[in-house]
N, C-alpha and C positions, 0 to 999 in steps of 0.2 A: 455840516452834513454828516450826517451818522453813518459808520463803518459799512452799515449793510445797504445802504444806497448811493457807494461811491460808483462812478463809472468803471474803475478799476474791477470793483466785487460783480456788477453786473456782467460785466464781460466775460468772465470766470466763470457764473454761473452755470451749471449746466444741469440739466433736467430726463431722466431716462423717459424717453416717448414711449408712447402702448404701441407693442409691435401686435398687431392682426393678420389676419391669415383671410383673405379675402379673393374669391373664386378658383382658389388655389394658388393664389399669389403670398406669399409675405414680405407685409410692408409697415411702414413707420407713418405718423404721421404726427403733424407740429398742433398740439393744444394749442394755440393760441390762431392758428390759422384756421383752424376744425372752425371754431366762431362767427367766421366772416361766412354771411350768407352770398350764395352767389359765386365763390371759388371754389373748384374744384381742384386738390393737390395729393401729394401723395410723393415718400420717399422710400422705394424701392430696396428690398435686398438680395443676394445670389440665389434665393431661395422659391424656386414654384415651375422652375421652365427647362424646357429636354434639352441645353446647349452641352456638346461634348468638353471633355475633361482638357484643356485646363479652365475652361470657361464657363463649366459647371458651377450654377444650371441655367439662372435668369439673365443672361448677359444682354447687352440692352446695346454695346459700344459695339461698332463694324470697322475695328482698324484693324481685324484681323486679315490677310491676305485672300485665301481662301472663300471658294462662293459657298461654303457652305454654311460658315460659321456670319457670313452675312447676312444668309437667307434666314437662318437662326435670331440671328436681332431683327429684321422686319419682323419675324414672325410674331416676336417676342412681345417688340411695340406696339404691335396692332392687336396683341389678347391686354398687354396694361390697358390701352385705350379701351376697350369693351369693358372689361373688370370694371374700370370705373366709371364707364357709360360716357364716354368724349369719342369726339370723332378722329379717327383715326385716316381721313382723307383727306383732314385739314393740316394734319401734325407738321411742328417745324421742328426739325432737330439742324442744330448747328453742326459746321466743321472745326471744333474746339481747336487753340494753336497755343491754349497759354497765353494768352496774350489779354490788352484790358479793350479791348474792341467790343461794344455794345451796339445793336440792331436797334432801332424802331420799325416794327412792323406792324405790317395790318394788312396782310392775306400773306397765303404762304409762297415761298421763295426758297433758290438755294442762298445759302449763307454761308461760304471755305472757310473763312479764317475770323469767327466772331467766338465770343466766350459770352454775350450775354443778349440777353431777346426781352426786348419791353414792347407792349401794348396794352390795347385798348379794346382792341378784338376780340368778341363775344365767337363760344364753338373754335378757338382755335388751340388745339393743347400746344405747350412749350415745354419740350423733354429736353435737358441737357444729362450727360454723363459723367459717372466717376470713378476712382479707384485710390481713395485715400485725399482727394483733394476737397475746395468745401463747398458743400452745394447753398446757393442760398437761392430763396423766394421770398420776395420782395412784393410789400402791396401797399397802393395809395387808398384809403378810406374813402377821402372827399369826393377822385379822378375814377374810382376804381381800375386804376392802371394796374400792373400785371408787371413784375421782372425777374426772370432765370436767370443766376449767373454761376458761372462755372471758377471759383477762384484756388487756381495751386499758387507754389508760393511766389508768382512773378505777376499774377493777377493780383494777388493779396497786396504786394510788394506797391506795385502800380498804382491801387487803392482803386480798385474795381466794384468795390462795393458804394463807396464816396461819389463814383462816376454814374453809377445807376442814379444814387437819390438824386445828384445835380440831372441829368437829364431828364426824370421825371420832372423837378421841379420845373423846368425852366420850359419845356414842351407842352407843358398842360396849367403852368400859373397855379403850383400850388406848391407844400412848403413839408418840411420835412416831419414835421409834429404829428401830421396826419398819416405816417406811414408806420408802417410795421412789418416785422421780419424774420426770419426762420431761418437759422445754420441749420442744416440736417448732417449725418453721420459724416465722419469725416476723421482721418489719421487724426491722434490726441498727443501732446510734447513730449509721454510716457515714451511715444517709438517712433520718433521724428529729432534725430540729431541731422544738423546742419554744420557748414563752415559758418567762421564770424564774419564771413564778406556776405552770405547769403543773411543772418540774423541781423545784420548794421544793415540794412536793405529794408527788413522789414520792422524794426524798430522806428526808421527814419518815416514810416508811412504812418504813426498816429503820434498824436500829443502827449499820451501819458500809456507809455509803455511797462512802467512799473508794474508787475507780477506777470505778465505776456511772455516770457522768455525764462525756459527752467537751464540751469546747470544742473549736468551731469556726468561724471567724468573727463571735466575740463572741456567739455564740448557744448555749445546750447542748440537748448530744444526747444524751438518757437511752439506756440498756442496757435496754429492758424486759425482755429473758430474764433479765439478771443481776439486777436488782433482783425478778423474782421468786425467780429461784432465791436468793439473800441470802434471801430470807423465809422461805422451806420452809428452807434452810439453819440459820440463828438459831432456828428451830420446834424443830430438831432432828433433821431425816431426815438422814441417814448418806448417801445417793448420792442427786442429783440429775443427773439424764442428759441434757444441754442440743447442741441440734442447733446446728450453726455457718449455715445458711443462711439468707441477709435475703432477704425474699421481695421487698423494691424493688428489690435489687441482681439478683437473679434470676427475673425478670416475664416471663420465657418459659418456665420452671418452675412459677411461682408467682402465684397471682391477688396485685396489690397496688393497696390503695386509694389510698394515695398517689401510688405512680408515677403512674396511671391516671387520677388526677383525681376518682375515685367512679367510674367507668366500668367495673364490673368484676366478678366472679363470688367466690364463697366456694371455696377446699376446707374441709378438714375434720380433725378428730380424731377418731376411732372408736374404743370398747373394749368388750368383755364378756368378761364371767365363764363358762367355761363350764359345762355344765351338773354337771358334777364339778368340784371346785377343791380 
């Protein structure tokens, strides 16, 4: 196998996505998902919406306390939903908890404590939120199944991404070869040091962790995109389509909870199926 199609180099790869400016919105979005007809996606950044300062401008996340800064993400989600012409009466957003808890759904519902939303379901967007953790969209070709997940680094740890492709496969009788995948922005190893109990945690979650984990200053700094995309990888999807931007390094782009200190707003990952696929 030649160097530049080891599992190892793909997982590493990273690609700067075309940021566009869309209804007033700015947003990213995965080449390789732009392809699939019939999905509608889209990786959000701080950038196109009136939310006040520290959560300036686009914040999309409602863990804030206050009704105002809540009323600000409804607001916020129901113009993404328009922008990109999905319906925003159908929208499922999760109650993210970190955790590797995955929904199958098929009409909308509350959901407390899930980090990831698969379906089937034509007109139903799937927004999950972020702030330095890794957003992935997940798609079956054959099933045209559909999956958001939300992975920090204890979903990562868990292997929440591993847990998508197995429930796609085993729900719908189809096989990992047919799927394909999109890390979108997400903190990069540059400014993400960890303890070695948290990196032996998340080494122990793929088979070939060699280059996943940089030293520096005696401390390591995990690749969260690469050691998920290593997951989906070793699962078996054929293309995983990994954005190059760390949202610490880029915090005037990007909501980040570390740079910030927790001070700080959500974007987002959004997809639906449209109503023909």
């Amino acid at each position: 196998m030649s160097k530049t199609h080891t599992p190892a180099y793909d997982a590493l790869s990273k690609k700067e996505w075309p940021i566009k400016v869309i209804g007033g919105l700015t947003v990213t979005f995965s080449p390789v998902l732009l392809e699939i007809p019939g999905l509608t996606h889209a990786f959000t950044t701080r950038l196109g919406g009136s939310s006040e300062a520290p959560l300036d401008s686009f914040n999309l996340g409602r863990h804030w306390p206050d009704d105002a800064s809540r009323q600000d993400a409804t607001a916020n989600r129901a113009r993404l939903c328009s922008v990109l012409g999905l319906n925003f009466g159908h929208l499922v957003v999760p109650g993210q908890v970190h955790s590797t808890n995955i929904s199958w759904v098929s009409q909308p519902e509350n959901l407390p404590d899930v980090d990831g939303i698969a379906t089937v379901t034509p007109d139903m967007p799937v927004l999950l939120h972020y702030a330095d953790c890794v957003p992935i969209i997940l798609f079956d070709t054959y099933t045209k199944a559909l999956a958001v997940l939300h992975a920090g680094w204890r979903g990562t740890a868990g292997g929440i991404a591993t847990k998508a492709v197995r429930l796609i496969s085993q729900v719908l009788n189809t096989t990992a070869e047919h799927m394909l995948a999109a890390i979108g922005p997400a903190i990069g190893s540059c400014c993400y040091p960890t303890s070695l109990e948290i990196s032996n945690q998340l080494v122990a979650s793929v088979n070939q962790p060699d280059g996943l984990i940089a030293w520096h200053n005696n401390r390591p700094h995990p690749d969260l995109k690469a050691l998920n995309a290593m997951q989906l990888i070793e699962a078996g999807l054929p293309k995983v389509d990994i954005a190059s931007y760390c949202t610490a390094c880029q915090s005037e782009l990007f909501y980040s909870h570390r740079q910030s200190k927790g001070l700080t707003g959500r974007q987002g990952a959004i997809a639906s199926l449209n109503a023909i696929v």
